[in-house]
C-alpha positions as CSV (number, residue, x, y, z in Angstrom):
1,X,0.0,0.0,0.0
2,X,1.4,3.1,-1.0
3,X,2.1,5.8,1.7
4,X,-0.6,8.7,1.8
5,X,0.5,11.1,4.1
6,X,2.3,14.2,2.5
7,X,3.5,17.7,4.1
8,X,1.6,20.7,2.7
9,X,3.2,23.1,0.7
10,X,3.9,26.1,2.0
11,X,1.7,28.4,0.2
12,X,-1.3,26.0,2.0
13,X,0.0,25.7,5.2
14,X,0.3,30.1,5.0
15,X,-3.8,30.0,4.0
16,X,-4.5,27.4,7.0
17,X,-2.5,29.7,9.3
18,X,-3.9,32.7,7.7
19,X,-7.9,31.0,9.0
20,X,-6.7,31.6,12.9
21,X,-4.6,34.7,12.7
22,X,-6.7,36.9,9.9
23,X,-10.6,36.4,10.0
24,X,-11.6,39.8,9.1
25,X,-9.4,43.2,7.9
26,X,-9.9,44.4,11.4
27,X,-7.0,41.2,12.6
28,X,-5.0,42.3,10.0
29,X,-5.3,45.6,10.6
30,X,-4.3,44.4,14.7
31,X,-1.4,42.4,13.6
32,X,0.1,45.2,11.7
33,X,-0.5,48.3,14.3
34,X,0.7,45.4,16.7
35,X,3.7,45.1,14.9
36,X,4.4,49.0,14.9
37,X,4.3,49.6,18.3
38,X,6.9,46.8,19.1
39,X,8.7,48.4,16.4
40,X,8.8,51.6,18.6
41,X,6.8,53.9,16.6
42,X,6.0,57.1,18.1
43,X,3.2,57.3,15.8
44,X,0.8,54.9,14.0
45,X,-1.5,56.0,11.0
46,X,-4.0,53.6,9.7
47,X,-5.7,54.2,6.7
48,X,-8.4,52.3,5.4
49,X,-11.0,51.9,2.2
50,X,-13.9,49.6,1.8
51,X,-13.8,49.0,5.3
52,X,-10.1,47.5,4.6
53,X,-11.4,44.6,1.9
54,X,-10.2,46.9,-1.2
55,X,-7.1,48.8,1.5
56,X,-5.4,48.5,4.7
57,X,-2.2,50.2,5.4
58,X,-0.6,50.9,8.4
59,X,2.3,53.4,8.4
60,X,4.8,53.7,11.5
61,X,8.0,55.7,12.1
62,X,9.3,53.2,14.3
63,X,12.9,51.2,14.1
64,X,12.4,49.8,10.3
65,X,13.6,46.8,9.3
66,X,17.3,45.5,7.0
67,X,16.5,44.1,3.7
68,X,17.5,40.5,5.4
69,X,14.8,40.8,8.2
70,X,12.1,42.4,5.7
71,X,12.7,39.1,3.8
72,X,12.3,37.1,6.8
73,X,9.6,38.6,8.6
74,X,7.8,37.1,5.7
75,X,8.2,33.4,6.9
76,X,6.3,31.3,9.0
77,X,7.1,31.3,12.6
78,X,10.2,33.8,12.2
79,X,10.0,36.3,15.3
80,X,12.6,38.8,17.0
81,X,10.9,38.0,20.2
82,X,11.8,34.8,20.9
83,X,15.3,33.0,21.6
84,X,13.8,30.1,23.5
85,X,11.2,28.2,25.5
86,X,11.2,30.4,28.4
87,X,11.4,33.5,26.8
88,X,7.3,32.6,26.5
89,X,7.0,33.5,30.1
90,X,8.9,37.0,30.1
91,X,7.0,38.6,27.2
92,X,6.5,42.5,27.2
93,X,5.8,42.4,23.7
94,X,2.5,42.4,22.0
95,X,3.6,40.1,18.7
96,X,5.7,36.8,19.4
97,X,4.8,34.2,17.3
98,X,6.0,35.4,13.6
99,X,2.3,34.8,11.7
100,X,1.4,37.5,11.3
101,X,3.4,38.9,8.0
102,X,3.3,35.2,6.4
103,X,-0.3,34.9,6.6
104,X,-1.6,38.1,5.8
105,X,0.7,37.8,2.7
106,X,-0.8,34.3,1.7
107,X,-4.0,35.7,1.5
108,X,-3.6,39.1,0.4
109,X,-1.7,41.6,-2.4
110,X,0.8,43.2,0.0
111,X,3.5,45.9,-0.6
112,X,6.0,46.7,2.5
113,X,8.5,49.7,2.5
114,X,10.9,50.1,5.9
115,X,14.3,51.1,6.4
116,X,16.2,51.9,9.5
117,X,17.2,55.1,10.5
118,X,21.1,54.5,9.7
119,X,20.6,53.7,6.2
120,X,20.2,55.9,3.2
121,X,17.7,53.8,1.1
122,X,14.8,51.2,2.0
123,X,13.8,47.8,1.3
124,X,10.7,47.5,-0.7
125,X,8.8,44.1,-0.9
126,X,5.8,43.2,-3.1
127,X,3.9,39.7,-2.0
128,X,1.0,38.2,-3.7
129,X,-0.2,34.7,-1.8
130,X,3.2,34.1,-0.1
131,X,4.9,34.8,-3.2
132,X,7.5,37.5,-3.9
133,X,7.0,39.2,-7.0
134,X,9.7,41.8,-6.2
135,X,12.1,42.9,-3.9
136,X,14.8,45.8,-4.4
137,X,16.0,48.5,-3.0
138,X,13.7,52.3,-2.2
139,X,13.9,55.7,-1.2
140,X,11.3,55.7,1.8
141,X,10.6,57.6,5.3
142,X,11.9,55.7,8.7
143,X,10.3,53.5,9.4
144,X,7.5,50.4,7.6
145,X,4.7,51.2,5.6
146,X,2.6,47.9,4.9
147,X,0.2,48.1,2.2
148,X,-2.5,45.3,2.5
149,X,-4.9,45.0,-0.8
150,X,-7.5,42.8,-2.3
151,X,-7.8,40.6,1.4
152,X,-8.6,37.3,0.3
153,X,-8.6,37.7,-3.2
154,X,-7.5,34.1,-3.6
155,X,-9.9,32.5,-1.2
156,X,-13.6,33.7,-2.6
157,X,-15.4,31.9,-0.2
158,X,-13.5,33.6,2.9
159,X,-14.1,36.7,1.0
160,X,-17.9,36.2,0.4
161,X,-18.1,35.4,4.5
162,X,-17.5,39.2,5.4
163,X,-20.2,41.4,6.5
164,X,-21.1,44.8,5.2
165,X,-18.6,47.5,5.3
166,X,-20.2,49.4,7.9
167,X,-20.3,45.7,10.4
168,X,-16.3,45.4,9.2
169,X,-15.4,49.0,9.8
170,X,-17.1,48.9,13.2
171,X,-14.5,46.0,13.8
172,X,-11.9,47.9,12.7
173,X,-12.8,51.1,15.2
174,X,-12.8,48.4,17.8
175,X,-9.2,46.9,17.9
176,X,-8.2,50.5,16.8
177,X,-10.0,52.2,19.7
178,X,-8.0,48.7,22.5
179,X,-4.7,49.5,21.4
180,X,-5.2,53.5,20.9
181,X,-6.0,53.0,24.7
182,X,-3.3,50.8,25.8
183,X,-0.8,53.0,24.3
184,X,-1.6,56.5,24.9
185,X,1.8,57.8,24.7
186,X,1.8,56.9,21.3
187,X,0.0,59.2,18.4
188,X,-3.0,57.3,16.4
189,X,-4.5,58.4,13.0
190,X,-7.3,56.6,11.3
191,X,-8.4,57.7,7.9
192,X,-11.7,56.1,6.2
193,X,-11.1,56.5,2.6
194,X,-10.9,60.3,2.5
195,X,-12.3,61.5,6.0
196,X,-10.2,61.8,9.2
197,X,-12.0,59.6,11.4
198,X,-9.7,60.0,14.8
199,X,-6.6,62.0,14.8
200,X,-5.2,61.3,18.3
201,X,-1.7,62.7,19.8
202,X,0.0,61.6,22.6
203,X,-1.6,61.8,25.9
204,X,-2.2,60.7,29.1
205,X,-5.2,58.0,29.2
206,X,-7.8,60.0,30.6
207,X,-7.6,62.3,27.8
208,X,-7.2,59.7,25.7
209,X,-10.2,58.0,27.0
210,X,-12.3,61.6,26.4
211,X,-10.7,61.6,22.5
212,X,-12.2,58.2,21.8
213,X,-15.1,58.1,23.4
214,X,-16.1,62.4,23.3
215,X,-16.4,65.2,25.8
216,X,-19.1,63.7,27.7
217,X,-16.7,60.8,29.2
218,X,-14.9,64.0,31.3
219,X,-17.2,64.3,34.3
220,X,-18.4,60.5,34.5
221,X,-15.1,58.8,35.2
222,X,-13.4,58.0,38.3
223,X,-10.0,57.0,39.0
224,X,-9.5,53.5,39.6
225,X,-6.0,52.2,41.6
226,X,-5.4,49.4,44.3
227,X,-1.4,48.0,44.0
228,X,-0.4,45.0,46.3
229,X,2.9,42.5,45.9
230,X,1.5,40.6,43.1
231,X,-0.6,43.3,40.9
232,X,-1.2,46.9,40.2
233,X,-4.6,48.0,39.0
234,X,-5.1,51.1,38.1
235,X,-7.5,52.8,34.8
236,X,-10.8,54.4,35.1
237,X,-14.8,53.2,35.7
238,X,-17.9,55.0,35.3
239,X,-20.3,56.2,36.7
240,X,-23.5,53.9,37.4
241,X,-25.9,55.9,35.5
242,X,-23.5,56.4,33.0
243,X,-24.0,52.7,32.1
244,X,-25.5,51.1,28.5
245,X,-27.4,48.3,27.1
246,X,-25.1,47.2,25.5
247,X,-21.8,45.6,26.1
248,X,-18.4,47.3,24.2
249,X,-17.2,49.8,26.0
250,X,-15.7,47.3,28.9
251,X,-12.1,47.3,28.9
252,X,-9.7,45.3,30.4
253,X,-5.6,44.8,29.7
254,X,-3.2,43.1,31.1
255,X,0.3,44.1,30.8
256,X,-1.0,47.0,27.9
257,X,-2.6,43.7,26.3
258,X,-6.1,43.5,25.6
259,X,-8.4,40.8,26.9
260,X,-11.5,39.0,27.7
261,X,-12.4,37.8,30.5
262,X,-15.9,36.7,31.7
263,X,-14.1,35.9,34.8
264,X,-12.8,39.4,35.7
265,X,-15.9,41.3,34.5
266,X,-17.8,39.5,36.8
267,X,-15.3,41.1,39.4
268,X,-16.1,44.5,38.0
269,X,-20.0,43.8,37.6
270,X,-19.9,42.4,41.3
271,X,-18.4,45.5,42.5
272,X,-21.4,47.5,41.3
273,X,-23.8,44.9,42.4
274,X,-27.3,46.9,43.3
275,X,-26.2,49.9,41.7
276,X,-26.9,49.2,37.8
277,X,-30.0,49.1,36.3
278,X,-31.3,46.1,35.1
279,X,-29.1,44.7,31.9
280,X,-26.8,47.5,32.0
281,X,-23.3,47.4,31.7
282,X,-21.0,50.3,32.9
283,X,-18.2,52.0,31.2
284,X,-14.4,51.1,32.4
285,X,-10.6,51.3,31.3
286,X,-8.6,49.2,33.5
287,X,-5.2,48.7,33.7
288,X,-3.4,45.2,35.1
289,X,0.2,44.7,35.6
290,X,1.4,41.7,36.8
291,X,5.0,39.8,36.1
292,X,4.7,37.6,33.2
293,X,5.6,34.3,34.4
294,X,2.1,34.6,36.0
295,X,0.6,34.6,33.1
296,X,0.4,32.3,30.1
297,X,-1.1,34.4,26.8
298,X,-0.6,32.0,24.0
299,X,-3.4,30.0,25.0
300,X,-5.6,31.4,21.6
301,X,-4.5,32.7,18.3
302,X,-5.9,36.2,18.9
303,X,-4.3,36.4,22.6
304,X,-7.2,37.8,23.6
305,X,-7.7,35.3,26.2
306,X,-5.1,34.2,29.0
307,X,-4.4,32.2,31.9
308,X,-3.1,33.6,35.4
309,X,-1.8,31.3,38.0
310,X,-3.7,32.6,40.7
311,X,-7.2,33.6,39.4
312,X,-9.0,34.5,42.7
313,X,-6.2,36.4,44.2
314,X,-6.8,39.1,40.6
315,X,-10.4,38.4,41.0
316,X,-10.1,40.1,44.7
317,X,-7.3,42.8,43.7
318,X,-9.8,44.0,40.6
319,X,-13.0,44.2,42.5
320,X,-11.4,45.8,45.6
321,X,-9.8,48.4,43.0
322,X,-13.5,48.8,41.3
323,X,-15.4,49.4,45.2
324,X,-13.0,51.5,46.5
325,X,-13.3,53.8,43.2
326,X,-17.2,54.3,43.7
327,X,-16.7,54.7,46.8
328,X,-14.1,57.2,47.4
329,X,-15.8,58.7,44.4
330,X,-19.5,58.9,45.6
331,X,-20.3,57.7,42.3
332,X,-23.9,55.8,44.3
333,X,-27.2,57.2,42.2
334,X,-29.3,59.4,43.7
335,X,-32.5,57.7,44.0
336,X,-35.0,59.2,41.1
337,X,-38.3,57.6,41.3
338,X,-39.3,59.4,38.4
339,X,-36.5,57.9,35.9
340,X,-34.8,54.8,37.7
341,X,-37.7,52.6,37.0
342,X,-36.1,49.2,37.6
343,X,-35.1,50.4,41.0
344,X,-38.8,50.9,42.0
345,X,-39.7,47.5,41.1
346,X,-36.5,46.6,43.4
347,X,-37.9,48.5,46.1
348,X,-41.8,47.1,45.4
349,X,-40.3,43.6,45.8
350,X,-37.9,44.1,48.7
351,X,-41.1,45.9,51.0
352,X,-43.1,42.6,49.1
353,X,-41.4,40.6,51.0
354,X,-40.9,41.9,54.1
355,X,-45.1,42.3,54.3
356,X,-45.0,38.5,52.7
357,X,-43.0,37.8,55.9
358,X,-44.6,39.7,58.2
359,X,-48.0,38.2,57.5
360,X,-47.0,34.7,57.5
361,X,-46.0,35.3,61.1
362,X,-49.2,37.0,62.1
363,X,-51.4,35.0,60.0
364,X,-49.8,31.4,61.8
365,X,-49.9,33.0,65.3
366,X,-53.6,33.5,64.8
367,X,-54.1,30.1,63.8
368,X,-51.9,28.8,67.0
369,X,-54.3,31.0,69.5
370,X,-57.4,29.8,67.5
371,X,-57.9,34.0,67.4
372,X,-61.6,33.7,65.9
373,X,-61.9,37.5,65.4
374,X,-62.5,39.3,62.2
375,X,-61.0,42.4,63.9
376,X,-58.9,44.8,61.7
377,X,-58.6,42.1,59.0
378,X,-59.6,45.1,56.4
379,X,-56.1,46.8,57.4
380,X,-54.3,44.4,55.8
381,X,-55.9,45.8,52.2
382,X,-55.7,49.4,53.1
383,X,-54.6,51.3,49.8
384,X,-56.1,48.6,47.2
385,X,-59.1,49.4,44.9
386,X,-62.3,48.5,46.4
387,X,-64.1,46.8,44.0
388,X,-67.3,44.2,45.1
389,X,-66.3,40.8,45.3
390,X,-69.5,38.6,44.2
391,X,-70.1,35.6,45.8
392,X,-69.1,32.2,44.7
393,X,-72.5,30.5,43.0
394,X,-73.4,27.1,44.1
395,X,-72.1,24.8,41.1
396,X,-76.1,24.6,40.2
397,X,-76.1,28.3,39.3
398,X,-74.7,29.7,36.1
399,X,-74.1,33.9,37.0
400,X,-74.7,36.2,34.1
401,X,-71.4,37.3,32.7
402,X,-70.9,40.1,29.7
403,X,-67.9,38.3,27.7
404,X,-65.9,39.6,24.8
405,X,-64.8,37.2,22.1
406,X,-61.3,37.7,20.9
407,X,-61.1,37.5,16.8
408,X,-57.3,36.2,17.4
409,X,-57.1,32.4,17.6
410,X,-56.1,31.8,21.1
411,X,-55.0,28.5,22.3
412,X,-56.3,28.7,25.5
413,X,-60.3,28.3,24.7
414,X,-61.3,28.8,28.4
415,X,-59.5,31.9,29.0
416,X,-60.3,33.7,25.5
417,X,-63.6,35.1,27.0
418,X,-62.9,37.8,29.6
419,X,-65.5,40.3,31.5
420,X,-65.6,43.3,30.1
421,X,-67.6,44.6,33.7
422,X,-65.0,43.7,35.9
423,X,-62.7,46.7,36.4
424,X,-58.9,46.0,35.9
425,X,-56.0,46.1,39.3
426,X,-52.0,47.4,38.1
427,X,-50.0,45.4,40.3
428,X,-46.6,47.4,41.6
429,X,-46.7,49.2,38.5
430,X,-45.8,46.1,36.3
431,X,-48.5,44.0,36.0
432,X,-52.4,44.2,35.0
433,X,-54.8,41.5,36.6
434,X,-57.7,40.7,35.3
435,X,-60.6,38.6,35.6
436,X,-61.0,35.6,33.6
437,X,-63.7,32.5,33.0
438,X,-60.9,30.2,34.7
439,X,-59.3,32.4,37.1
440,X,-57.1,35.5,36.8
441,X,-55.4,36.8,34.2
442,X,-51.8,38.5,35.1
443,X,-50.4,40.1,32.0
444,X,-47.0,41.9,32.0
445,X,-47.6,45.6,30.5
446,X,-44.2,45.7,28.6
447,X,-44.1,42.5,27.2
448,X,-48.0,43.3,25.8
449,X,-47.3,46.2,24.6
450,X,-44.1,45.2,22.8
451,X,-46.2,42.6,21.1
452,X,-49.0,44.9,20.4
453,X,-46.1,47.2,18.8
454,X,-44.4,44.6,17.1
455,X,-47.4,43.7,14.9
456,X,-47.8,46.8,14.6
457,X,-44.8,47.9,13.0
458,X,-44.9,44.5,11.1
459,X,-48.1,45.6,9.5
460,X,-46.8,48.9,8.0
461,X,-43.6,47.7,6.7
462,X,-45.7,44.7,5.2
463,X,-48.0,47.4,3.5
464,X,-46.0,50.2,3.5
465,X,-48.1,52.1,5.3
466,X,-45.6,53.6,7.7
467,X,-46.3,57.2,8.8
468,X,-43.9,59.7,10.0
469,X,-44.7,62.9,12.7
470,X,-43.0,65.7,12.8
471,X,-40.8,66.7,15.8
472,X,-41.5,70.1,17.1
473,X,-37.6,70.4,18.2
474,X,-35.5,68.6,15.9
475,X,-32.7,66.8,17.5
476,X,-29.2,66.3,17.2
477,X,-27.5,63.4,18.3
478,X,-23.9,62.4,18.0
479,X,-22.6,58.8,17.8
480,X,-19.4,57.0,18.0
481,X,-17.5,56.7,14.7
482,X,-18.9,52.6,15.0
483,X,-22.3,53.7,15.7
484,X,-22.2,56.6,13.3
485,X,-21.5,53.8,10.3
486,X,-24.2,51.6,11.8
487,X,-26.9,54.9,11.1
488,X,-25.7,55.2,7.6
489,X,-26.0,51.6,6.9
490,X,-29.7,51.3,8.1
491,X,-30.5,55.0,7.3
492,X,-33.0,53.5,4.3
493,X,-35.0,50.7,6.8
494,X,-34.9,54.0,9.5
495,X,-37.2,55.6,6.4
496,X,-39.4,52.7,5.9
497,X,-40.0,53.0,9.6
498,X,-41.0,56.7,9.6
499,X,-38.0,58.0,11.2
500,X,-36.9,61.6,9.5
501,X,-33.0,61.2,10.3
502,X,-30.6,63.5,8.2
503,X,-26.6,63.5,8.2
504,X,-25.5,66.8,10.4
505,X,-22.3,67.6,10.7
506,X,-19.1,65.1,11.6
507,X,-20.4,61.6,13.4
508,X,-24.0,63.5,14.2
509,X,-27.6,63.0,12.9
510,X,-30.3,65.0,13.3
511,X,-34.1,63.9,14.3
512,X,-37.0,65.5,12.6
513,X,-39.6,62.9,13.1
514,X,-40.3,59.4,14.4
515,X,-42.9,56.8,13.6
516,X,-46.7,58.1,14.7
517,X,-47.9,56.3,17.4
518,X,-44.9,56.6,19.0
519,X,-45.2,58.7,21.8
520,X,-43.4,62.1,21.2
521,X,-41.2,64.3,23.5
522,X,-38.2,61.7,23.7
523,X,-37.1,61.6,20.4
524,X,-33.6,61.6,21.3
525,X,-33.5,58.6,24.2
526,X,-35.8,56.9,21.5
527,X,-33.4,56.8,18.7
528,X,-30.6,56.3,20.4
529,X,-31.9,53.9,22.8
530,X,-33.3,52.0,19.5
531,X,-29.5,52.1,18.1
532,X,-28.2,50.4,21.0
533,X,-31.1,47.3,21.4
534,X,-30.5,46.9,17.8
535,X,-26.8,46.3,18.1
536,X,-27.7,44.0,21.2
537,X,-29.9,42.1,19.0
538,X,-27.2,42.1,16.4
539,X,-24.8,40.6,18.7
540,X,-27.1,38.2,20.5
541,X,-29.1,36.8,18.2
542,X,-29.6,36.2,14.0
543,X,-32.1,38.0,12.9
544,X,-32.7,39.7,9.2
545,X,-32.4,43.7,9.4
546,X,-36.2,44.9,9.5
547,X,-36.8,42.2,12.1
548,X,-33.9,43.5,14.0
549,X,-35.3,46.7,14.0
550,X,-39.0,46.2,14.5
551,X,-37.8,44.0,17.3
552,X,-35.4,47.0,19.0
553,X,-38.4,50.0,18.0
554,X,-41.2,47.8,19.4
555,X,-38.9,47.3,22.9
556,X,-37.4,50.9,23.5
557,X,-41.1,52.5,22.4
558,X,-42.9,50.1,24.4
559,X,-44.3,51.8,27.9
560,X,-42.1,50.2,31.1
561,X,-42.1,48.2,34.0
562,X,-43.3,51.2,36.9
563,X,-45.4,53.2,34.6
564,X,-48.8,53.9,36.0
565,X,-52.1,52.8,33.7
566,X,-55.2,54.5,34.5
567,X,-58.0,52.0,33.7
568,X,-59.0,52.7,30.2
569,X,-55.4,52.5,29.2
570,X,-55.3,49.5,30.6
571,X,-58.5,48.3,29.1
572,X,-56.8,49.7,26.0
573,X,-53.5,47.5,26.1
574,X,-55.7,44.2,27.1
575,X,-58.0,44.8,23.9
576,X,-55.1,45.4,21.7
577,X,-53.0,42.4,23.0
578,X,-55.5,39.8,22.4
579,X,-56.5,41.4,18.8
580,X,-52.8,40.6,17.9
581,X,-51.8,37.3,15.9
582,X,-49.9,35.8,18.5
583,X,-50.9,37.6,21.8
584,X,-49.2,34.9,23.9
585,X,-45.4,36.0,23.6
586,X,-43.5,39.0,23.5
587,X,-41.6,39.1,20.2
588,X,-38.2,37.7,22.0
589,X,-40.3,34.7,23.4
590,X,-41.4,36.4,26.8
591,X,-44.6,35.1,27.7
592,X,-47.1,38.5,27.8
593,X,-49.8,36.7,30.2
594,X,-50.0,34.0,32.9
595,X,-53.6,32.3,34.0
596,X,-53.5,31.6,37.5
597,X,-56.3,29.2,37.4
598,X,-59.5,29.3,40.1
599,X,-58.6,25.8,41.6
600,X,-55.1,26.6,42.0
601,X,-55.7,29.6,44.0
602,X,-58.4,27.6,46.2
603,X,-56.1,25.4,46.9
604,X,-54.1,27.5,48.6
605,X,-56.7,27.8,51.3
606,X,-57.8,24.4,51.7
């Protein structure tokens, strides 16, 4: 039998390689501005067109390379960083393991220019899939220039996998935006085809933070620093009501490297534990250093994850850090009862259950005495509506009961009919109950009215019958450069909606109308609040665009847990819910109504 096994030839082997290191331009655009700021560079520009599938270049005036290391840099596993086995454990570099160059070049058209600053003339190297095509000498500035076009031009499927510009470019920003703020003493540029996205000098890291992220970062960060034998942490958090929907803006390096960590954000999250409203996340920069034979980084081809020795003793260190910076910072919300909704339904539970408690006590002491007495029983339902109770008919009698008759096919044939007499009860601002045929009907407000919304919306785009109205004070909002692309890429669906949004100026939008319907006054927590559940949605779950959208307009427009309903809007929401086409679920898969049925509850007294 003859032998099958064979090595790959190189020019494979560089694509295979290429599949961990470069997924996406924004890993090759890492790699590269990586590479530069080993290198030295005092400053980094990064330009980019077609959200880096048609250009990438990164351009450094660091040390340069000789013609005999340009050549080399270009092979697989060749690296300046490391000697041998144990210089793994001492690393203060962000490259190490010499794949970068090789597989960018196997999947890519790449032209490199360096030269060191003792030498009159330059190297200049032009790769196509691993191979050279050229390589001579060239007049060029200190320093490498690497010229990245055409990614994956010789692997179509790879190159049909990427996402829109606006979803790559957003990528891009991202790694751009972790290294920018591990390394603010070094200058950052980043050009989108022909506008200057960030232009960045060097600074300390809470001005850097405020260039990235805008002026409004200034007066909602607090210093963050806690140092013992093992660790230093030091960096910045936010405030509590500073925090987002939306995860992103969490970040965490160790030794100037970025990372994620599930583990440590937990510390962080843990530290603001009853502060945050509900599934918020808050803003933070923080800073570990710790001596690298702690660590161990090349444990994924990213290094974006990593393994410390002693987890729990960081773990500690990072949420001490965290508590003592809200604290010494008095960065605790004031309690609004107006706006913090989710802490009113906090509250409503907690003083639930201390009356839950405090009853059961009462109510089994009674029973232990035998106490026979009626006597101030009615206390105990002080403050509820009084509404007459009828009596429960012998099972001989049928009462007369008005019933409405839902059009929508519900499941549930016995509770479809519901009195229309019987007036409706809010319950801690969250809830309606109402009486059914079977029992009682508890239906969540937000979850109904997300459905009603939902079908709503559906309807119109189905239709297009979408309706716009007119703010009375336009708007302007200002995003991120990532969010800004993420506007422009849905502008036409923002249309179809009934939004009025226009282009205003750098990174900003301006707000002359919403969908009618919605309620008006709020236009600007409304869009923006609808930009950042969409991009939850987006990173959560796989769902076409208009869905998406429908899905984030019908949650953020919907009225909230805590708002009070006066009894025709409640009657209002109720009708609308069970006219829908599937009134049972909200449209993430919440369930918008529970039945407590009659016999359960009498069993409860039996």
């Amino acid at each position: 039998m003859p032998d099958i096994i064979q090595l790959l030839p190189d020019a494979i082997a560089n694509q295979i390689a290429a599949g961990e290191v470069v997924q996406r331009p924004a890993s090759a655009v890492k790699e590269l501005m990586e590479n530069s700021i080993d290198a030295g560079a005092r400053n980094v520009r990064l330009i980019i067109k077609d959200a880096g599938k048609t250009l990438l270049q990164v351009i450094d005036d660091g040390n340069g390379m000789t013609e005999t290391d340009a050549r080399m840099s270009l092979e697989r596993h060749a690296t300046s960083k490391i000697r041998r086995a144990e210089d793994l454990f001492t690393l203060h570099t962000m490259g190490f393991r010499g794949e970068a160059l090789a597989s960018i070049a196997a999947v890519a058209q790449m032209e490199m220019k360096t030269r060191m600053g003792d030498q009159e003339l330059g190297t200049l190297l032009v790769v196509e899939g691993s191979e050279v095509k050229r390589q001579e000498p060239a007049a060029c500035e200190k320093g490498t220039s690497i010229c990245v076009k055409n990614l994956f031009f010789n692997i179509p499927a790879r190159r049909n996998f990427l996402k829109s510009n606006a979803v790559e470019m957003r990528h891009i920003i991202d790694e751009f935006q972790r290294l920018a703020l591990a390394h603010p003493e070094i200058g950052f540029t980043l050009q989108q085809s022909d506008e200057l996205v960030y232009d960045l000098a060097a600074a300390k890291i809470g001005q850097r933070i405020v260039n990235l992220f805008g002026k409004t970062y200034q007066s909602q960060l607090a210093t963050c620093q806690e140092e013992t034998d093992q660790l230093k942490v030091s960096g910045y958090v936010g405030k509590p009501d500073f925090a987002r929907k939306t995860r992103g803006e969490q970040f965490l390096f160790v030794n100037r490297r970025f990372i994620r960590s599930n583990y440590l954000h937990h510390a962080v999250m843990g530290a603001f534990e009853g502060l945050l409203p509900e599934g918020s996340f808050p803003f933070y920069v923080l800073f570990i250093e710790i001596d690298p034979r702690h660590i161990d980084v090349n444990v994924h081809p990213t290094k974006t994850e990593i393994k410390f020795v002693d987890e729990r003793a960081v773990y500690a260190v990072v949420r001490a850090a965290v508590r003592q910076a809200i604290g010494s910072h008095n960065l605790t919300p004031a309690i609004d009862f107006d706006a913090d909704v989710n802490l009113i339904a906090k509250l409503n539970n907690a003083a639930g259950e201390t009356r839950e408690a405090y009853f059961d006590e009462r109510f089994s002491t009674a029973l232990h005495k035998h106490h026979n007495t009626t006597d101030n029983w009615e206390k105990l339902f002080e403050g509820l509506e009084r509404t007459p109770t009828p009596s429960r008919p012998r099972e001989e009698e049928t009462p007369p009961v008005h019933t409405l008759r839902f059009e929508s096919a519900m499941n549930q044939t016995s509770n479809a009919p519901v009195t229309e007499d019987k007036p409706l009860f809010q319950l801690h601002g969250r809830y309606i109950v109402k009486q059914v045929k079977s029992g009682m009907m508890i239906i969540d407000q937000q979850a109904a009215h997300e459905r009603v919304l939902f079908e709503k919306f559906l309807s119109q785009v189905k239709n297009k019958t979408a309706q716009s109205q007119q703010s009375l004070f336009p708007q302007a909002i200002t995003f991120s450069p990532a969010d800004f692309a993420l506007v422009l890429e849905i502008h036409q669906e923002l249309i179809a909606f009934g939004f009025r949004v226009e282009v205003f100026g750098k990174n900003t939008m301006v707000v002359n109308g919403i969908p009618a319907g919605v309620k008006p006054g709020n236009e600007k927590e409304l869009f923006e609040g609808l930009i950042e559940q969409f991009k939850v949605n987006q990173a959560e779950l796989v769902l076409p665009l208009q869905e998406n959208l429908m899905r984030s307009l019908a949650r953020r427009a919907a009225i909230r847990s805590g708002q009070v309903l006066e009894q025709a809007e409640m009657r209002s929401l109720t009708g609308n819910l069970f006219a829908c086409t599937t009134p049972n679920y909200a449209p993430d898969g919440r369930p918008t109504f529970f039945i407590l049925e009659l016999n359960k509850i009498e069993s409860y007294f039996r």
